[in-house]
C-alpha positions as CSV (number, residue, x, y, z in Angstrom):
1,X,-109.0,101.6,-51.1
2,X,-111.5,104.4,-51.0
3,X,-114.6,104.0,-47.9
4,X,-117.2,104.7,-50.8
5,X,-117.4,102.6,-53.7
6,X,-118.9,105.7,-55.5
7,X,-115.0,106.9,-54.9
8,X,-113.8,103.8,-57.0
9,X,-112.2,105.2,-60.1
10,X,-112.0,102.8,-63.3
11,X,-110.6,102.7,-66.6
12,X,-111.4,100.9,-69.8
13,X,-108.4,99.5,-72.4
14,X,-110.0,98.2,-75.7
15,X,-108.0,96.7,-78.8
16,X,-109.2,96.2,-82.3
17,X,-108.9,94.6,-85.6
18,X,-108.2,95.9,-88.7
19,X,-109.7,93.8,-92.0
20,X,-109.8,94.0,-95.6
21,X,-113.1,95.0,-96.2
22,X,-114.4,92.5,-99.2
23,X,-112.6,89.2,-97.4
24,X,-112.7,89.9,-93.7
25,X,-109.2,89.1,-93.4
26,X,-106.1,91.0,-91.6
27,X,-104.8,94.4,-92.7
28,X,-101.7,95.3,-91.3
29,X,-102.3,98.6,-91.2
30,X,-102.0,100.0,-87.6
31,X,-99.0,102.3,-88.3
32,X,-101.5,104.1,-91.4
33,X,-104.5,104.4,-89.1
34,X,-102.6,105.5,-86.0
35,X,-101.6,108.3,-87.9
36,X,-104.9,109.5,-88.4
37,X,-105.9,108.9,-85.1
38,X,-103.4,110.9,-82.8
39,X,-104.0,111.1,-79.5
40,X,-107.1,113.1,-78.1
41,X,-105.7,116.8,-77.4
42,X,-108.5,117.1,-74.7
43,X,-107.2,113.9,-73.0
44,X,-110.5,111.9,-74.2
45,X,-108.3,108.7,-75.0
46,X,-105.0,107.4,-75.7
47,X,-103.7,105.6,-78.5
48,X,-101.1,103.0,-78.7
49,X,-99.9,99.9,-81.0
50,X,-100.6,96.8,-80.5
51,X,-98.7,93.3,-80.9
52,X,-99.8,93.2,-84.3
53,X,-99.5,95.5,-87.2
54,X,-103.5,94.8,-87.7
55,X,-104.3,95.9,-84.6
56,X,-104.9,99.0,-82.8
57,X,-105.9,99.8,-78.9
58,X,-107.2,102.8,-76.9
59,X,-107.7,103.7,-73.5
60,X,-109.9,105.7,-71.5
61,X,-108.3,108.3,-68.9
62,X,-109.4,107.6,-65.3
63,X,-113.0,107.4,-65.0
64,X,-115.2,107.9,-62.1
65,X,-118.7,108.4,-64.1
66,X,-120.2,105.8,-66.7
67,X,-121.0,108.6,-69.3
68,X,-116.9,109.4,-69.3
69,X,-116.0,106.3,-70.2
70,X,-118.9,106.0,-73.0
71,X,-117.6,109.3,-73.9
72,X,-113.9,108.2,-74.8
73,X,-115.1,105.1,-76.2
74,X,-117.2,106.9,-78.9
75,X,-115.1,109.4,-79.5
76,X,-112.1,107.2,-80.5
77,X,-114.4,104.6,-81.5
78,X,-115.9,107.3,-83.9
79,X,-112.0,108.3,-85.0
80,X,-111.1,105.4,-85.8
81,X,-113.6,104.3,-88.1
82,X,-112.9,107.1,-90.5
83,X,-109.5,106.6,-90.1
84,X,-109.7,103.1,-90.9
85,X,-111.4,103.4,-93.9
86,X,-109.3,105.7,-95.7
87,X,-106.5,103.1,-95.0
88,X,-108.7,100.3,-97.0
89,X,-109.9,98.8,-94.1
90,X,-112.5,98.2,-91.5
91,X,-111.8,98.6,-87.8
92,X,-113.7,95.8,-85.8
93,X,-114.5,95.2,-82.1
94,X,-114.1,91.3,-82.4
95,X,-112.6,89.0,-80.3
96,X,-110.6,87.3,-83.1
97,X,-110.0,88.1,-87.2
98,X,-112.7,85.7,-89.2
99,X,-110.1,84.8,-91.4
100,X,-106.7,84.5,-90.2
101,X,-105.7,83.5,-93.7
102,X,-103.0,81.6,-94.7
103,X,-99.5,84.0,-94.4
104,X,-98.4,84.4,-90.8
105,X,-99.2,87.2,-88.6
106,X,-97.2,91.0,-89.0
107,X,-95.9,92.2,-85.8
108,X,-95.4,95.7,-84.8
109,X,-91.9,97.3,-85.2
110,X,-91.7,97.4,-81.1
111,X,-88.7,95.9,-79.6
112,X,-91.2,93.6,-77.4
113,X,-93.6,92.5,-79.6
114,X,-90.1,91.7,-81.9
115,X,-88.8,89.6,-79.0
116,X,-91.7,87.9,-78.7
117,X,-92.1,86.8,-82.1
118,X,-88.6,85.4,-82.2
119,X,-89.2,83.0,-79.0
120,X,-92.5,82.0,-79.5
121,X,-92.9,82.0,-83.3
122,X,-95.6,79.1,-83.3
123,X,-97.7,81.0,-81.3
124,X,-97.2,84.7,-82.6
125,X,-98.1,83.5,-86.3
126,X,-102.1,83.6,-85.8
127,X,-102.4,85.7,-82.4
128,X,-105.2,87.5,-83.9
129,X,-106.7,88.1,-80.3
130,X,-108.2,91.3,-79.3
131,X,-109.6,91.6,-75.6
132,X,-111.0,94.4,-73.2
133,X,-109.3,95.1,-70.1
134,X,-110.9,96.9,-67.4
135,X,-109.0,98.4,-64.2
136,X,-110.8,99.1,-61.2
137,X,-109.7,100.9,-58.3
138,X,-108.2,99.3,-55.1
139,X,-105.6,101.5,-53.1
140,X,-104.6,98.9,-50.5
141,X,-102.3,96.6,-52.1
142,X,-103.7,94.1,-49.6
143,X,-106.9,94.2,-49.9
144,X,-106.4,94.6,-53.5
145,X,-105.5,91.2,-53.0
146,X,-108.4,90.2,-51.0
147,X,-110.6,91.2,-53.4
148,X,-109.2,89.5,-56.5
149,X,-109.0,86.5,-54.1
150,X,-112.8,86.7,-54.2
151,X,-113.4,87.9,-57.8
152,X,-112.2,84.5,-59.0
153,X,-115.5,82.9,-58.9
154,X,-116.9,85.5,-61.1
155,X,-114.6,85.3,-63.9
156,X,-116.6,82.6,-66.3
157,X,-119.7,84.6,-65.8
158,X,-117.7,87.5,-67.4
159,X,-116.4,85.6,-69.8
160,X,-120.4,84.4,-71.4
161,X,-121.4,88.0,-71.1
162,X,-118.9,89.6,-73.3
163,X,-118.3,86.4,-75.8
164,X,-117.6,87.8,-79.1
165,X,-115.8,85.5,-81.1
166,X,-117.3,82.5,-82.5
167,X,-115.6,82.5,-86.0
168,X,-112.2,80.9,-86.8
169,X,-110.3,81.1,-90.5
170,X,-113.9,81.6,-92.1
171,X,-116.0,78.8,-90.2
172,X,-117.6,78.4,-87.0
173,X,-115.5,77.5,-84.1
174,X,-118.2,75.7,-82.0
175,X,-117.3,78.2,-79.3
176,X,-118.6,81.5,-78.5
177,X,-115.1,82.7,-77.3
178,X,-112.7,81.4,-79.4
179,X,-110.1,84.3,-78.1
180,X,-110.3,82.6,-74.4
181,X,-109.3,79.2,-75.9
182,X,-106.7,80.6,-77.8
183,X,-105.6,82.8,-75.1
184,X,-104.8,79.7,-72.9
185,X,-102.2,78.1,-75.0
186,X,-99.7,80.9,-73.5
187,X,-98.0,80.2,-70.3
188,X,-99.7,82.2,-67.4
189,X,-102.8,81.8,-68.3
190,X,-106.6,81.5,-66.7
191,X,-107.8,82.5,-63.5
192,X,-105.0,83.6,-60.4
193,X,-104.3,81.3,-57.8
194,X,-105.0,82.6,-54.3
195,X,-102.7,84.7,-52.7
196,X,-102.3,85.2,-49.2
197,X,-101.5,89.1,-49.1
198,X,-99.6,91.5,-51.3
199,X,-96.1,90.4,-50.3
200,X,-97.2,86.6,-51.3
201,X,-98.2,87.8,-54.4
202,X,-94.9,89.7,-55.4
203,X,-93.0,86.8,-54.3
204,X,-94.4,84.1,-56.3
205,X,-94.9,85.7,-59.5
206,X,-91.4,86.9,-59.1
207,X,-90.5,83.5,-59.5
208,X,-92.3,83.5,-62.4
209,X,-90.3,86.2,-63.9
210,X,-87.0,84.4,-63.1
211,X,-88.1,81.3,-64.7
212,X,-86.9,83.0,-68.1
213,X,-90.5,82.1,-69.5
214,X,-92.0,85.6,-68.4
215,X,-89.1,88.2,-68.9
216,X,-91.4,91.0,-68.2
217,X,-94.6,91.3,-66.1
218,X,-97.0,91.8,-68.7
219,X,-96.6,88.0,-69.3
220,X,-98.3,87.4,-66.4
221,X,-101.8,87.5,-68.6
222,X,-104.3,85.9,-66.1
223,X,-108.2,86.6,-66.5
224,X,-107.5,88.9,-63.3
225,X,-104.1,90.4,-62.3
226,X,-102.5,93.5,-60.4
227,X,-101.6,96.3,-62.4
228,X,-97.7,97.1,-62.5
229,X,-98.3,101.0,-63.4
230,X,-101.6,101.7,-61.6
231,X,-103.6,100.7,-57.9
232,X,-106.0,98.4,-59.6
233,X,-107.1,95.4,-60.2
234,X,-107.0,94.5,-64.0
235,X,-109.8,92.3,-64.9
236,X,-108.6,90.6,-68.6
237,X,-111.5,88.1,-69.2
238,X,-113.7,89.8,-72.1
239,X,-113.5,89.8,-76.0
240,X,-113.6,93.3,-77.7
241,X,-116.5,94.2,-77.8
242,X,-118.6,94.9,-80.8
243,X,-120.0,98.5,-79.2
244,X,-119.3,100.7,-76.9
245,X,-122.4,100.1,-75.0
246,X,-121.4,96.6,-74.4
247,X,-117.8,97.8,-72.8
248,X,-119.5,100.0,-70.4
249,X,-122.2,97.4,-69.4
250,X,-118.7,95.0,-68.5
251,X,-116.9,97.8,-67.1
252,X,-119.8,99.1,-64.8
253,X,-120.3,95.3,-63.4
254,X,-116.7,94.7,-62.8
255,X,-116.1,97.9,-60.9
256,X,-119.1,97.2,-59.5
257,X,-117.8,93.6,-58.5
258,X,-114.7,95.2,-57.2
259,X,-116.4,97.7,-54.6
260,X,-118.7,95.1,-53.5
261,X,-116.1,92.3,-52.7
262,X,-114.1,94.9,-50.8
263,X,-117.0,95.7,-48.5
264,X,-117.4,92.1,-48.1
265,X,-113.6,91.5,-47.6
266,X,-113.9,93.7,-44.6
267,X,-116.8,92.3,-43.0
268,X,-117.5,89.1,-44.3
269,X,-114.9,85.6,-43.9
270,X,-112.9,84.5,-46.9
271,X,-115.7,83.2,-49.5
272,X,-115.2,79.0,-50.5
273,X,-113.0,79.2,-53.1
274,X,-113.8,76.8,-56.3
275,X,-111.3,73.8,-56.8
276,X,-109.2,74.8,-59.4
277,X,-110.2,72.3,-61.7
278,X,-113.9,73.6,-61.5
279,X,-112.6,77.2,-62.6
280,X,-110.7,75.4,-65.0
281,X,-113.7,74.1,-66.3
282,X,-115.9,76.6,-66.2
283,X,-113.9,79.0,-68.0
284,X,-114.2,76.7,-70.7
285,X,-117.7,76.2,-71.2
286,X,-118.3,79.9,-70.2
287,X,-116.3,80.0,-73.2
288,X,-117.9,77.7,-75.5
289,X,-121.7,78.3,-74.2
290,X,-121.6,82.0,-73.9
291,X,-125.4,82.9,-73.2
292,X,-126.5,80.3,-74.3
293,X,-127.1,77.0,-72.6
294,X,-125.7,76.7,-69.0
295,X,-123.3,77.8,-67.0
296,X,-121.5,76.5,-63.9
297,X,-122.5,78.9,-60.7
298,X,-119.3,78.1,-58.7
299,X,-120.8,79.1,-55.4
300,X,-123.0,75.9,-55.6
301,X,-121.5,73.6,-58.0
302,X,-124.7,73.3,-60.0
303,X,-125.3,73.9,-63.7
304,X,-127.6,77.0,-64.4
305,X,-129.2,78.9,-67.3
306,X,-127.0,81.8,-68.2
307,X,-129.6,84.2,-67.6
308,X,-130.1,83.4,-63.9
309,X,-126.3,83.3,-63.3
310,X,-126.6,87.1,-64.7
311,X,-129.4,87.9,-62.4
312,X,-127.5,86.3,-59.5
313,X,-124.2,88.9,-60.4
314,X,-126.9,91.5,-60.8
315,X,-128.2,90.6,-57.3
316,X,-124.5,90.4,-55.8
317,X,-123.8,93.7,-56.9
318,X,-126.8,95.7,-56.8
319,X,-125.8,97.6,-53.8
320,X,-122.6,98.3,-55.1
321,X,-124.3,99.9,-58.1
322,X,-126.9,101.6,-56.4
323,X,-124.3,103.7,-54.2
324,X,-122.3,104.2,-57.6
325,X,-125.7,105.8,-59.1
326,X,-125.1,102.8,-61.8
327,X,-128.0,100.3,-61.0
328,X,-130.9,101.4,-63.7
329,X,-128.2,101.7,-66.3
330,X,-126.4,98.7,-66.0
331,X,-130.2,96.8,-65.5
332,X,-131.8,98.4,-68.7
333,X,-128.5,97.6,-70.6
334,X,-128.5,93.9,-69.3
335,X,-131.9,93.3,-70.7
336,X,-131.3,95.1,-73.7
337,X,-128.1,92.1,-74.2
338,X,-130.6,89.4,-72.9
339,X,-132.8,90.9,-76.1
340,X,-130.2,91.3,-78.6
341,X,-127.9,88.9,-78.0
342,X,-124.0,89.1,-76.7
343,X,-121.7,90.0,-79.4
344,X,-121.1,86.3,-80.1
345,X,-124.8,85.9,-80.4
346,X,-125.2,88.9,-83.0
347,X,-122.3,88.1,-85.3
348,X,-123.9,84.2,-85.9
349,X,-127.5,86.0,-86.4
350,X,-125.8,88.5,-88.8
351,X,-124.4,85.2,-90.7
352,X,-126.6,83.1,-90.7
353,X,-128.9,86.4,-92.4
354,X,-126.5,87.0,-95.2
355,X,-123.0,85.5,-94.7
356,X,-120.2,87.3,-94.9
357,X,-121.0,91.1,-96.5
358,X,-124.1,90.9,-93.5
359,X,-121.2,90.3,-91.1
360,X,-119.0,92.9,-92.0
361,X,-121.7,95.5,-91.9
362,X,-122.7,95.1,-88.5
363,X,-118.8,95.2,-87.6
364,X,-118.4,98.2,-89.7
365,X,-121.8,99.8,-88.2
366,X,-121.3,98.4,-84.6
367,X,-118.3,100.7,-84.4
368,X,-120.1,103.7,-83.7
369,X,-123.4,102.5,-82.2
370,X,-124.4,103.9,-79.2
């Protein structure tokens, strides 16, 4: 990978949901609102469909500056809206629909998404899951490797800090991330095992492939995986997010997590990785508590308030951030979340104010927030 982690390009990937706007439900819409929301002449995102015919996604280009990627963000995010609502509908960053409804899911006329409606019916009916993917930069296949091997323990933290999905067919799911429970009924699932090097890596999930479960490789969904089409790492674990603000605040401590565990993989031993069982476990009440109650810090063992398990990531990359000229941002947007609330957090508050026409406004106005 590059010597300077300000070198370490990134990218962002984020899908959303399109719903009726009086009942909250799915609009399969996507082909209608892609149409009005071609892809950026200036190269400021991409669009592309999505498994379902009520979704949508966009990526950034390759990013090497925080105010690029809020750039893109806001600038599709911004598109999309307006194309959304002359459709009929309203364009949400949300982990999951509110109300699945009762009819089962539309998939998009792709030959993929077609296949894998007709092998895994059951599970295609209410995959109304939206997530944000973020790639991060590591030449080396090895020590691409390396550092995903030490990521691991990182992943639940991630997964409380971006939880945005705590409703399920119109009632509260008890969990802040419903989208990571749901996630986990597929087959490669959760966080990678460890992998000794590169060639290990291609090897076993190779056999994966030939099992006849995964025909392609984007059925290998970890929480963290290697990309197929680019040098990164591809960290899977958040919900959509409700703003673009709240992406970038992810994206900058992942990348940030990237370049700092690849400094450390070259001077530092192998870190004590958690028994699988404990990331198991953590993943699910990272999950279910979100920000709030506790979380399990797997480099102890020991149940902790959310908020110092976001210090201590703060503290374990602040020197990353600092070369990437990324330290006061992400610090000043980390208390702002603390303030406001995750986008779990937000949506119950915006409920419990005034059910669901309070709810759809601050996914409608959430859009195009700063």
């Amino acid at each position: 990978m590059a010597a300077e982690s300000g070198m370490i390009a990134f990218g962002i990937e984020e899908e959303f949901l399109l719903l009726d706007p009086a009942t909250a439900q799915p609009r399969p819409v996507a082909p209608l609102v892609r149409a009005g929301v071609p892809d950026s002449a200036a190269g400021a995102f991409q669009v592309s469909p999505e498994l379902l015919a009520c979704q949508i996604e966009t990526a950034t280009p390759v990013c090497h500056l925080l105010s690029e990627a809020v750039g893109s963000l806001q600038a599709f995010r911004s598109a999309l809206a307006a194309a959304a609502g002359q459709a009929g509908a309203v364009a949400a960053g949300i982990g999951v629909v509110y109300d699945a409804g009762h009819a089962p899911a539309v998939v998009s006329d792709v030959d993929r998404y077609q296949h894998m409606q007709a092998s895994t019916p059951a599970l295609i009916a209410d995959e109304y899951v939206t997530g944000m993917h973020v790639h991060a930069e590591v030449v080396d296949p090895d020590s691409r490797v390396q550092v995903m091997n030490r990521c691991r323990r990182w992943l639940p933290t991630f997964v409380a800090l971006t939880a945005n999905s705590p409703y399920w067919n119109g009632v509260e799911s008890g969990f802040a991330s419903w989208r990571s429970i749901l996630y986990r009924r597929w087959p490669i699932q959760g966080a990678p095992p460890v992998f000794r090097d590169f060639a290990d890596y291609q090897d076993r999930t190779r056999r994966l492939m030939d099992s006849g479960v995964a025909p392609d490789p984007g059925y290998i969904s970890w929480l963290l995986r290697l990309s197929v089409n680019y040098p990164t790492l591809e960290f899977r674990c958040a919900d959509s997010q409700l703003t673009a603000g709240d992406s970038v605040l992810a994206a900058a401590l992942l990348r940030a997590l990237a370049a700092t565990e690849a400094r450390d993989a070259l001077t530092r031993p192998p870190v004590r990785q958690p028994r699988p069982e404990h990331l198991d476990i953590a993943l699910w009440q990272a999950a279910r508590n979100g920000l709030d109650g506790a979380l399990i810090d797997l480099r102890t063992g020991q149940l902790v308030p959310a908020r110092q398990q976001l210090d201590a990531l703060l503290e374990h990359t602040r020197a990353a951030l600092e070369e990437l000229g990324d330290y006061a941002h992400v610090r000043e947007e980390l208390t702002r979340v603390l303030a406001e609330g995750n986008g779990a957090q937000r949506q119950r508050r915006a409920m419990h104010r005034g059910g669901l026409p309070a709810w759809l406004e601050l996914a409608r106005s959430s859009l195009t927030a700063s």
